[in-house]
C-alpha positions as CSV (number, residue, x, y, z in Angstrom):
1,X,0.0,0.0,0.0
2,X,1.6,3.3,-1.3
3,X,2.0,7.0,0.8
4,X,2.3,10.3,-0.7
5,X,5.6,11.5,-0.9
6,X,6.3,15.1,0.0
7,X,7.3,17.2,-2.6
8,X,11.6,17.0,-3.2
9,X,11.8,13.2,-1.8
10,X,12.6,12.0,-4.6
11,X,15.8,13.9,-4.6
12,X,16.5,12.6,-1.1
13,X,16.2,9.4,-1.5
14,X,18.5,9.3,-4.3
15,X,21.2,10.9,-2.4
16,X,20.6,7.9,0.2
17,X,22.4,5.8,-1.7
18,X,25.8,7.7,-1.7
19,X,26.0,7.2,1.8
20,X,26.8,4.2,4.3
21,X,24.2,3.3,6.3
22,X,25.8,0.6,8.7
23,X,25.8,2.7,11.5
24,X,22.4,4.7,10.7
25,X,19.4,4.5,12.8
26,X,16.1,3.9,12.3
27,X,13.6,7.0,13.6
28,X,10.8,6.0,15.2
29,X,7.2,7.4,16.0
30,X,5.0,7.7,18.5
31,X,1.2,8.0,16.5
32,X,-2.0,9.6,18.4
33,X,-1.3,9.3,22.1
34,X,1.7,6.9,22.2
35,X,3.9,9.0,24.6
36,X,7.7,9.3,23.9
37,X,8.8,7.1,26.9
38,X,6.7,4.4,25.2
39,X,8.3,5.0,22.2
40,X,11.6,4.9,23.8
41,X,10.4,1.4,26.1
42,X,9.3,-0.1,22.6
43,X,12.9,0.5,20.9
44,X,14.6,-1.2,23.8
45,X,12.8,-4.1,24.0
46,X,12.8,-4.5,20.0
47,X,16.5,-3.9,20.0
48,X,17.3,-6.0,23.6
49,X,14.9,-9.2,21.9
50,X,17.3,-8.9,19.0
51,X,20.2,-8.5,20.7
52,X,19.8,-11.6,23.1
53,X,18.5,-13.8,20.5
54,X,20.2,-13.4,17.7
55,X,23.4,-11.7,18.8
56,X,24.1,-14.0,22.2
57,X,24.4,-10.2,24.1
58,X,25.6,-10.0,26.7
59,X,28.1,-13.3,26.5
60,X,29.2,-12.6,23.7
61,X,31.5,-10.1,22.0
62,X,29.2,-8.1,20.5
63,X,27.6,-4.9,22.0
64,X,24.0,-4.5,22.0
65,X,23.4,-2.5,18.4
66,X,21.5,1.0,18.7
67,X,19.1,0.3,15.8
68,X,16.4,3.0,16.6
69,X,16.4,6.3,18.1
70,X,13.0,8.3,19.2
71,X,12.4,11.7,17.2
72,X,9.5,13.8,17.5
73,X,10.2,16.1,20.7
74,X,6.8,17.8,19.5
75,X,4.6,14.6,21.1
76,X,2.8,12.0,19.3
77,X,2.0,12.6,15.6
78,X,-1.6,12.4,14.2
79,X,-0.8,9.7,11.4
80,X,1.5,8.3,9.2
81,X,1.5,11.3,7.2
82,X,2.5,14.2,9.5
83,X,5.7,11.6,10.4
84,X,6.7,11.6,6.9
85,X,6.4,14.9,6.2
86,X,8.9,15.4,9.6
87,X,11.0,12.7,8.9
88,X,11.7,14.0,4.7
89,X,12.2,17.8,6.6
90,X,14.9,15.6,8.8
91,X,16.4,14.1,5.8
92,X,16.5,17.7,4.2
93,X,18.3,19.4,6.7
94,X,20.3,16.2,7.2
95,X,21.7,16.6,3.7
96,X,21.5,20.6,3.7
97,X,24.4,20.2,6.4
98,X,27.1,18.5,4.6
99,X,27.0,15.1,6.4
100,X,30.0,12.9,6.5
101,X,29.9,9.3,4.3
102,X,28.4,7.9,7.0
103,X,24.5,8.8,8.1
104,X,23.7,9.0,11.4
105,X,19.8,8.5,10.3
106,X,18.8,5.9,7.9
107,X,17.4,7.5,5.4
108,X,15.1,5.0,3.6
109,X,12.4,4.6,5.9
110,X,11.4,4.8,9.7
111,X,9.3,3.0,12.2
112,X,6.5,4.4,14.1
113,X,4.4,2.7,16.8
114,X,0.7,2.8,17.8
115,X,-1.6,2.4,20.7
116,X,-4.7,0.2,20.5
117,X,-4.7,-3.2,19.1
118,X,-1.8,-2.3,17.4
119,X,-0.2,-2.1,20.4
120,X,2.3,-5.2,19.8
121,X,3.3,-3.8,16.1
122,X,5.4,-1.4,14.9
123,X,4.6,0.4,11.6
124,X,7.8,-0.2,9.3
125,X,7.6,2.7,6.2
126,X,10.3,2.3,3.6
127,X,11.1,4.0,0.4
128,X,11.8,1.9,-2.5
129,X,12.2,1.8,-6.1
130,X,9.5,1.0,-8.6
131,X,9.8,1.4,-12.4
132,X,12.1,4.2,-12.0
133,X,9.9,6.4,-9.6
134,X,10.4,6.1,-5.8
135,X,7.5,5.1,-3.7
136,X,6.6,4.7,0.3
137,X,5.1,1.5,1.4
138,X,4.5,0.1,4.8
139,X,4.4,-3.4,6.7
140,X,3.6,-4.0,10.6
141,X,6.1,-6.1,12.4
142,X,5.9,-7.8,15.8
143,X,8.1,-5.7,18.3
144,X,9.9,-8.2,19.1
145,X,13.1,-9.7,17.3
146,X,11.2,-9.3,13.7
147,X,11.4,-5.5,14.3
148,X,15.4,-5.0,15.1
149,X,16.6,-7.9,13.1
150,X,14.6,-6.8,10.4
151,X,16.1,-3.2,10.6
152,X,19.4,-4.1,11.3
153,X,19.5,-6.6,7.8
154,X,18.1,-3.2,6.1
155,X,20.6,-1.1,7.3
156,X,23.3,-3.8,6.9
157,X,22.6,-4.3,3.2
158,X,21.6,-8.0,3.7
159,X,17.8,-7.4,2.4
160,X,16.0,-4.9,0.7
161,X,13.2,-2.7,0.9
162,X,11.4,-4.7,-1.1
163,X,12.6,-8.2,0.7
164,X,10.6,-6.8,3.8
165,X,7.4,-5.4,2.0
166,X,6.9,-8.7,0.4
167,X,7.9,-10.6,4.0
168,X,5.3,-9.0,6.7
169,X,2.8,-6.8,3.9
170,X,0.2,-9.8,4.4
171,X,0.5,-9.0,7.8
């Protein structure tokens, strides 16, 4: 199921690909009257799940991966819509400011979290290519490993966009 883009993202989201994106994090939401600790509690667990069950943290080596970081200082956002509009004005001012190779926000999509039944899901929007014309699709997850592993394979290069669509859109 396709967003509308804001006008210019199509510009952004080709400059996405110049960058790294190892390191980037995902944003994530807080929609209607999900507060920003929630948001916060949500990306912990989701990345802590991940961490324990697919990365053996804390025996082994490897530190527990910061895979999402809370935006939105304004409070929760109506819908889907007023987070994209903030996240591409994030990405503008992002690029406006000469970033290094390396992103410190992923560029390509976000994750933002409801309250209600939804409760247990997280929202995933990515941008992706289609017949030479970007578009913005979403997928729920479970917050649980799905989420962070998920986001960490995106980030990582490992799967696409499209790989995740296709894996949780039935969802």
């Amino acid at each position: 199921m396709s967003l509308e883009l804001p006008p210019q993202a199509h510009d952004i989201f080709d400059k996405a690909g110049q960058y790294a994106l190892e390191d980037s994090k995902f944003s994530a939401y807080g929609l209607e009257s999900v507060t920003k600790d929630h948001v916060k509690e949500v990306c912990d667990r989701a990345t802590e799940s991940y961490a324990r069950k697919e990365l053996h943290w804390p025996r082994s080596r490897i530190a527990k991966p910061t895979i999402l970081v809370q935006v939105g200082d304004g409070g929760p956002f109506k819908d889907l819509g007023s987070c994209i509009e903030d996240f591409v004005k994030r990405l503008r001012r992002m690029f406006g400011s000469s970033p290094p190779k390396q992103l410190p926000t992923y560029p390509l999509g976000f994750v933002a979290f409801s309250s209600g039944s939804a409760r247990d899901k997280a929202t995933i929007v990515l941008a992706h290519h289609a017949d030479d014309v970007w578009l913005l699709d979403y997928c729920l997850v479970s917050v649980d490993v799905q989420l962070a592993s998920s986001l960490d394979s995106l980030r990582m290069g490992n799967v696409t966009a499209d790989d995740i669509l296709n894996r949780y859109g039935g969802q």
